[in-house]
C-alpha positions, 0 to 999 in steps of 0.5 A: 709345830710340826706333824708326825706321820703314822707311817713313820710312826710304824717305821719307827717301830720296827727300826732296828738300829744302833742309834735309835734312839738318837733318830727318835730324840732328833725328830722329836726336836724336829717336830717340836719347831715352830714351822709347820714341818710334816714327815714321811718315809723316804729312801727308806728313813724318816724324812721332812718336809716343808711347803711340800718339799723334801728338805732333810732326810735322815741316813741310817746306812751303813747302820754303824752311823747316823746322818742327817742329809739337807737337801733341796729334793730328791736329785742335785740341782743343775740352779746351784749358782747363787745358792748360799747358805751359812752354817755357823756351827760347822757340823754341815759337810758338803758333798754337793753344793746343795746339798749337807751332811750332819754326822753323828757318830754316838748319842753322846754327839746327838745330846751334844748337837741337838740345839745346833742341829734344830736351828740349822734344820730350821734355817734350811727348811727357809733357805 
């Protein structure tokens, strides 16, 4: 089960935000993973980690959009070559080969994607 953090606790608080509630809902299912995923703030979201490392991060700019960003750290890594990763959902956009994108447009695509979206944040935090 993962831990939540008193800093993104506060974080949360003051988040003003048109999907909110989407970003509460997501980390709540996040956390409630059988992995030991721990939070923090950063880039100025909620952000989660596995073994220590940044692994998936939310975006909350520009405000009129939700993202999740699956990332393997805070910069694109140079050791891409043999990195592979499936997503049998097809919600992940890739702008970079380490890196995907999860777009959530309204609460209704949160509702809608969750399961998908915890199994996908599970498998990345092991890949």
């Amino acid at each position: 089960m993962g831990t939540s953090s008193a800093d993104v606790e506060r974080y949360l608080s003051e988040l003003r935000h048109p999907l909110k509630q989407g970003v509460l809902q997501l980390r709540a299912a996040i956390l409630a993973s059988q992995l030991d995923i721990t939070e923090h703030i950063k880039w100025n979201a909620p952000s989660f980690r596995y073994s220590g490392q940044d692994r998936v991060t939310f975006r909350l700019q520009p405000r009129a959009q939700l993202q999740l960003i699956f990332h393997r750290g805070a910069k694109v890594r140079a050791d891409t070559a043999g990195f592979a990763f499936d997503d049998p959902s097809g919600l992940m956009t890739w702008p970079a080969p380490d890196r995907a994108v999860v777009d959530f447009p309204d609460l209704a695509a949160v509702t809608a994607r969750e399961a998908q979206v915890v199994a996908l944040v599970d498998r990345w935090m092991l890949a």
